[in-house]
Legacy VTK file of the C-alpha trace (Angstrom):
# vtk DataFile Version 3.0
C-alpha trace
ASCII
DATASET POLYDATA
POINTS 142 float
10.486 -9.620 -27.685
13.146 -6.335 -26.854
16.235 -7.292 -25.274
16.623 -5.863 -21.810
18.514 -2.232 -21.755
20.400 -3.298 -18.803
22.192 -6.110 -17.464
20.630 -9.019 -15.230
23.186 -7.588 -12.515
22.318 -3.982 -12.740
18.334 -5.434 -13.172
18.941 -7.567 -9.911
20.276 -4.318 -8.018
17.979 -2.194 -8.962
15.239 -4.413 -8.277
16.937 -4.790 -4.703
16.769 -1.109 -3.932
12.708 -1.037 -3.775
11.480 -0.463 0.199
8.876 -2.086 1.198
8.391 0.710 4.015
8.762 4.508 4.037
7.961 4.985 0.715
7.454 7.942 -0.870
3.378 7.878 -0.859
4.094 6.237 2.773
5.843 9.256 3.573
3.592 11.449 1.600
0.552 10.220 3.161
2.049 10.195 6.836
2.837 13.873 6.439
-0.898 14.895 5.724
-2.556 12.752 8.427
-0.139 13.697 10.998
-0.998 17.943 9.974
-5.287 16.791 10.294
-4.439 15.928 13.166
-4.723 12.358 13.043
-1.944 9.677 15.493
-0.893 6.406 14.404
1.978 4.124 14.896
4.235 2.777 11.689
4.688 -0.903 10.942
2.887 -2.646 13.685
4.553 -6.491 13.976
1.891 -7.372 16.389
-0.627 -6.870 13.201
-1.087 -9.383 10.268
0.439 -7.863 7.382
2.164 -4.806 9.436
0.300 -1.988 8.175
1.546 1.378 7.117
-0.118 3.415 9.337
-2.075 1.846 12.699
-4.997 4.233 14.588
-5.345 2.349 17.848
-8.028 4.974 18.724
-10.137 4.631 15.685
-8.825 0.678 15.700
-8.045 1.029 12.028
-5.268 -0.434 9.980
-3.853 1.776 6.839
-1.963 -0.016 3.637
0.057 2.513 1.269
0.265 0.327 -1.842
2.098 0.755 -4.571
-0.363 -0.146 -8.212
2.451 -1.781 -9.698
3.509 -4.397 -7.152
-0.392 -4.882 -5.299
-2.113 -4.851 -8.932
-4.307 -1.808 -8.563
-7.483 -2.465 -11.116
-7.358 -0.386 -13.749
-4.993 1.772 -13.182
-2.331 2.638 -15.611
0.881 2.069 -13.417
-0.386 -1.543 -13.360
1.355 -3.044 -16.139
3.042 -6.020 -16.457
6.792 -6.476 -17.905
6.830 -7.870 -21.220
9.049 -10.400 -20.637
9.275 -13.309 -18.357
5.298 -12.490 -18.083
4.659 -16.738 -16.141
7.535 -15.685 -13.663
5.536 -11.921 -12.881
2.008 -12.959 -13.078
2.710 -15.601 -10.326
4.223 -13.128 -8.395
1.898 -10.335 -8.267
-0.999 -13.307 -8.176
0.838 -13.953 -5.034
1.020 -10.554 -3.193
-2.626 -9.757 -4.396
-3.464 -13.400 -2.107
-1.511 -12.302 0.535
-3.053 -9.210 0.629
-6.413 -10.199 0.969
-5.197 -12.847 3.459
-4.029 -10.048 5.690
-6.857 -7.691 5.388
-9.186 -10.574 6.072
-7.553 -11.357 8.986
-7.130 -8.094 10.402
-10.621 -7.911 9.839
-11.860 -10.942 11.906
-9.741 -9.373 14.858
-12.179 -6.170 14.958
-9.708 -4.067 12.917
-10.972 -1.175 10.005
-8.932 -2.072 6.895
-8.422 1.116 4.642
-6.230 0.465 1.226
-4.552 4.077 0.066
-3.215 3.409 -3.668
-0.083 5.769 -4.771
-2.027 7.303 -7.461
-4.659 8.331 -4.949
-2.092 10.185 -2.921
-0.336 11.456 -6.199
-3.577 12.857 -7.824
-4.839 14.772 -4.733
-4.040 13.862 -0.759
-5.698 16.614 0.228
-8.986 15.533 -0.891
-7.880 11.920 0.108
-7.102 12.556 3.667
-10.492 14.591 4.286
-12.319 11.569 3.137
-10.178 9.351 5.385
-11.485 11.953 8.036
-14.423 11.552 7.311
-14.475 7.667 7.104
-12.667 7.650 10.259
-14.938 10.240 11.972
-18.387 8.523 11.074
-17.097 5.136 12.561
-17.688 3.400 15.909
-15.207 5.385 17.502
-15.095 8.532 16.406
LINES 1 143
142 0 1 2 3 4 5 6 7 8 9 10 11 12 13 14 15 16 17 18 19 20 21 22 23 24 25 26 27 28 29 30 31 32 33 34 35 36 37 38 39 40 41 42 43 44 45 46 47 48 49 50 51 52 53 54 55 56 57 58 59 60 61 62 63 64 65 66 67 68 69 70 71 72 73 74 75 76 77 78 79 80 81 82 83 84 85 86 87 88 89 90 91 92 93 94 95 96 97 98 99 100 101 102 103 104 105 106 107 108 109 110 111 112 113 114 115 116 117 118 119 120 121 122 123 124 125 126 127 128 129 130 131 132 133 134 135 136 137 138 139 140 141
């Protein structure tokens, strides 16, 4: 096993400067749905999970996650650290749970569940937001 670069201080505040809103692929993502046109509200509290992005017309919920931290399947950014491995696994095994948890209950209240990964919106969010359109379009309301 390599011994950690950095400190378990300057670990812990680096660790602590992660947002779990406005991220960049939040932000990224916003931008281009906002320019096709599309109106949402951020962060809704009144929805399990608080999604990203809320279309109370198309009564759709939108989750920017990150591969790393929501365990995207097979894509590279995915990994997991080397060391301390029981202490991570649990943890992602956790917000993977509590993700489905969400979406499922979001779900059973009528509500369209969409999942945007960050390398989706760094490969091409052009292309990604026209099939959003297009997903959102050939729904029940739209």
């Amino acid at each position: 096993m390599m011994a950690d670069r950095i400190s378990a201080l300057h670990r812990s505040w680096n660790m602590s400067r992660i947002r779990g809103k406005n991220t960049r692929p939040e932000i990224v993502l916003r931008s281009h749905m906002h320019r096709a046109g599309f109106r949402y509200r951020l962060h809704d509290k009144k929805l399990p999970g608080r999604p990203d992005l809320v279309l109370p017309k198309h009564k759709t919920a939108i989750f920017v996650n990150g591969c790393y931290w929501h365990r995207h399947k097979g894509c590279p950014k995915a990994t997991t650290p080397k060391s301390n491995t029981d202490f991570w696994s649990k943890k992602f095994e956790a917000t993977v749970a509590r993700d489905a948890r969400k979406t499922s209950e979001l779900i059973l209240s009528g509500w369209r569940v969409i999942t945007v990964w960050e390398c989706e919106l760094e490969s091409d969010p052009v292309s990604l937001v026209e099939g959003l359109r297009s997903q959102l379009k050939g729904g029940r309301d739209g």
